[in-house]
N, C-alpha and C positions, 0 to 999 in steps of 0.2 A: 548518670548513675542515680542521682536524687529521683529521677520519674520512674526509673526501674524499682528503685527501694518502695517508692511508693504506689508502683502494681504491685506488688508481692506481697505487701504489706496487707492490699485491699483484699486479694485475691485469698490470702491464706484466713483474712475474715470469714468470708463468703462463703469459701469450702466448708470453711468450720460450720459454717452454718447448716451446710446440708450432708455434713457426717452427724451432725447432732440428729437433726432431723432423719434421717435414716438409720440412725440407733433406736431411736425411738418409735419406729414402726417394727421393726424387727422384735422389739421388745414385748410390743401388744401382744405377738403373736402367741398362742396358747399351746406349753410344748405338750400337753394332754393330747393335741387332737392335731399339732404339725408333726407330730415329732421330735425331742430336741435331736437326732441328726439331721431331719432334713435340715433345720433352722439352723444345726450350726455351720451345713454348708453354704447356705444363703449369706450369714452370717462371715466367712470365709471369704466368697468370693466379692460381698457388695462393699464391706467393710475395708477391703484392701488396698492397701494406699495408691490413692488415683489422682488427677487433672482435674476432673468431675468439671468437665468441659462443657457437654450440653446440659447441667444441672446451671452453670454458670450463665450461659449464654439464656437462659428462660431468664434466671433474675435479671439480667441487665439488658434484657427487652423488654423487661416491665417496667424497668426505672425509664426507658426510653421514651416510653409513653405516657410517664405520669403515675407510674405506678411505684410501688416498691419489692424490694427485692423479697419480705417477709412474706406478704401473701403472695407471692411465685412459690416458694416451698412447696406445699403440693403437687403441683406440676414440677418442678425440678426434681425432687425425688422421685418421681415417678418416671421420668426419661432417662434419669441413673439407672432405676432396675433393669429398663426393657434394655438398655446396652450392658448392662451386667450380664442378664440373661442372654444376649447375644454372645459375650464375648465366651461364656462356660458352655456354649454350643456350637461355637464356631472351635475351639481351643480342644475337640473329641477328636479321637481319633479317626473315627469315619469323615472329617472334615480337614483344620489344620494341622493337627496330632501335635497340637505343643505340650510342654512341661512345664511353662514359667510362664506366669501373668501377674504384673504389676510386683514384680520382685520377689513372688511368692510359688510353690508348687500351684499350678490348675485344680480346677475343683475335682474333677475325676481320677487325678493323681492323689489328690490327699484323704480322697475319699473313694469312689470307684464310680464306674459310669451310669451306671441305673443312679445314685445317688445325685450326678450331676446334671441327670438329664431332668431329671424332677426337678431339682431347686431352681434349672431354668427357668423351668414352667411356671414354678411358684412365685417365682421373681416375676417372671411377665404377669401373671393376674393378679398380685400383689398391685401393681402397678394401676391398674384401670381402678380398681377396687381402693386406692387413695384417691383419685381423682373424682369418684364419686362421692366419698365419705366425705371431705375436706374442701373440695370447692362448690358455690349456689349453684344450683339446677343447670341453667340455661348455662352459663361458663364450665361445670362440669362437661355438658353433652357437649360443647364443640369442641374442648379440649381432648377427650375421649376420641373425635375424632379426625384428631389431627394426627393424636398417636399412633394410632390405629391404622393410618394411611400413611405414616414416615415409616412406619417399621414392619407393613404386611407385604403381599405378595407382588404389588406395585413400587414398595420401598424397599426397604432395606433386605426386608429375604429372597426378592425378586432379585436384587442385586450380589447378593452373595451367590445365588443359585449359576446366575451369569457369571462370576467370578470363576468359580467350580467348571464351570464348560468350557470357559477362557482358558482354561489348563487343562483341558484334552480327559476331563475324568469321565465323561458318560460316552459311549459310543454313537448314542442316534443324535448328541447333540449337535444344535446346527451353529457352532459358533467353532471352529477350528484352531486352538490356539496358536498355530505359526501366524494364522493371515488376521490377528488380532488389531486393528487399527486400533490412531488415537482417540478416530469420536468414538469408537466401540468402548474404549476407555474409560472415555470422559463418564460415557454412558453408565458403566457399571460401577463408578465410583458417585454417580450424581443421588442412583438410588443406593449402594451398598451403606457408602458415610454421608453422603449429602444429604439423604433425605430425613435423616432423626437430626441432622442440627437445625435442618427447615425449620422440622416440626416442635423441633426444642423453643424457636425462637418466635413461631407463633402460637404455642401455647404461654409463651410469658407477655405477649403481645396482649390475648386475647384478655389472660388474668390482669391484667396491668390497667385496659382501658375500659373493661366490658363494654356497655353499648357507646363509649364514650372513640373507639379505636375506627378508623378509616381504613377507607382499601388502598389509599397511599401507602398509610405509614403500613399495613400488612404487606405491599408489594417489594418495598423498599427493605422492611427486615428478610422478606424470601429472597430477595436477587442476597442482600448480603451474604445470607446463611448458603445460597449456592456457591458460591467464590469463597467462603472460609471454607465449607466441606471439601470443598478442589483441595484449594491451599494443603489442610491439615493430611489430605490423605496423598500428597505428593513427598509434605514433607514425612511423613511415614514410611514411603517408600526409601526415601533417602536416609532416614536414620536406620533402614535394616541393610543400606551399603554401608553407609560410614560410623552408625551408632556405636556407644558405648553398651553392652549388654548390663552392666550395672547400673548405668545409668537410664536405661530405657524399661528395665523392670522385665524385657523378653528374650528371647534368642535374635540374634542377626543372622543375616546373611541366607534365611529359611525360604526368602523368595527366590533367590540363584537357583537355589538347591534344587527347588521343586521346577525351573523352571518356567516360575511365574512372569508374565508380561506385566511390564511396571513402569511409570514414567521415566525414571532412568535407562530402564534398557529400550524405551523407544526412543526418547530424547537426548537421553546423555545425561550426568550428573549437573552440570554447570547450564543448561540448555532448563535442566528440570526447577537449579535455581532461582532461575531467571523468573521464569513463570510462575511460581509460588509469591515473589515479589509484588509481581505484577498483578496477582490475584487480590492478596491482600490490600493496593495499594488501590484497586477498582473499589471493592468491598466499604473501604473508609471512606472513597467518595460519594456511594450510595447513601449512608448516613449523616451527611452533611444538612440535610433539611430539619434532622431532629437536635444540631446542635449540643449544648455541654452535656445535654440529657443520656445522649449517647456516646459519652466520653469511656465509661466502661469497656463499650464494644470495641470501640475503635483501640481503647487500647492493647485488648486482648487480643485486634487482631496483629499489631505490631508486637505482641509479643510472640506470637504463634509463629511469624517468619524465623526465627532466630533459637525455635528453639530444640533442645538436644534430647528431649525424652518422651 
């Protein structure tokens, strides 16, 4: 109980720190020339009470390596927006047609969809546009490119798009969703969530060591970040069988509904268990070379098995 009181303790630091931070980029913005609607949708969806997971997972690959969690801010905020703006584009009706995100109406429910589809956008180039302003040259441009490759057409939107075909929505597509295997799975989960916490964890890698960081310790935070991305999006699958809607901040049970193929309905519930365990349990021995330094991750990631929202 004392280790858990004192993640929660660390963790609601941390957050704090990059809702600060994310207030106050928000804040620069000039509503003459954003708009105060656009900005107060932005402000709506990024502001809303979150996990702010892969903002975390950058800080605590940079303490990994010697760095600290303050100069990650830039980079951490900036992998908040682009999943912000993922999740206000994925949450449209042409897409997942939810109503509920992180406890709150969807940005296009509380506003309307040209309204959400834009502070998407703004979100995303908001994003690149702190990564230049706020970190040196040479650690800006790699991090810019890390981004950039966790969450484009080989990442994260490659993997959503696959998602979308894995449910039978376009006709010419060549993925079927009855004959949907598991590495097909694996596959669209490695790039839809796996690949922005990659990239989360080697842009705090990058900030953390600059020229001082090895292709060990970068090899060693990507396998981690692939086995927590597994983990987190198994356990996701399992909290919209057995979740609490108030507690999870969404709708349940939306995957049944549509149909969706999901670790659970290939494996089983207790089957899907097992393997998030297991995932997590690889992940923490891959950081074993970086020692107390990486006491954060490790314990984020034992909290991630166990948890309910």
């Amino acid at each position: 109980m004392e280790y858990a009181s004192e993640l929660m303790q660390h963790l609601a630091v941390s957050q704090e720190k990059v809702n600060g931070a994310l207030r106050r980029a928000l804040d620069e913005l000039n509503p003459q020339e954003a708009t105060p609607r656009l900005i107060a949708a932005m402000r709506h969806s990024l502001l809303a009470p979150g996990k702010r997971l892969r903002p975390l997972l950058t800080m605590f690959a940079s303490v990994a390596v010697g760095g600290s969690e303050d100069q990650a801010l830039p980079a951490a905020c900036a992998v908040e927006m682009v999943h912000t703006y993922s999740l206000i584009h994925d949450d449209l009706p042409a897409m997942d047609d939810d109503d509920l995100r992180r406890g709150l109406p969807t940005c296009h429910k509380r506003f309307d969809e040209a309204t959400a589809i834009l502070a998407g956008d703004a979100l995303l180039t908001l994003a690149f546009q702190l990564l230049a302003e706020q970190l040196p040259g040479p650690v800006a441009v790699r991090c810019v490119r890390e981004l950039a490759v966790g969450a484009g057409a080989t990442g994260m939107v490659g993997g959503q798009m696959s998602d979308l075909a894995g449910e039978g929505r376009f006709a010419d597509a060549d993925t079927d969703r009855r004959e949907v295997s598991l590495a097909q799975l694996e596959s669209i989960h490695a790039r839809k969530t796996g690949a922005l916490y990659r990239a989360a964890l080697r842009m705090g890698a990058i900030v953390g060591a600059g020229e001082r960081l090895d292709d060990g310790q970068l090899r060693r935070l990507d396998e981690f970040g692939k086995d927590f991305g597994l983990a987190f999006q198994i356990t996701d699958d399992l909290l919209d069988v057995e979740g609490d809607a108030a507690k999870t901040g969404k709708r349940t049970q939306k995957d049944a509904d549509k149909h969706k193929i999901t670790y659970p309905a290939l494996l089983g519930v207790q089957a899907s268990k097992q393997l998030v365990d297991e995932l997590c349990q690889r992940a923490v021995r891959t950081l074993e070379p970086f020692g107390k330094a990486a006491q954060p991750l490790v314990r984020l990631a034992y909290h991630l098995a166990r948890r309910d929202r």
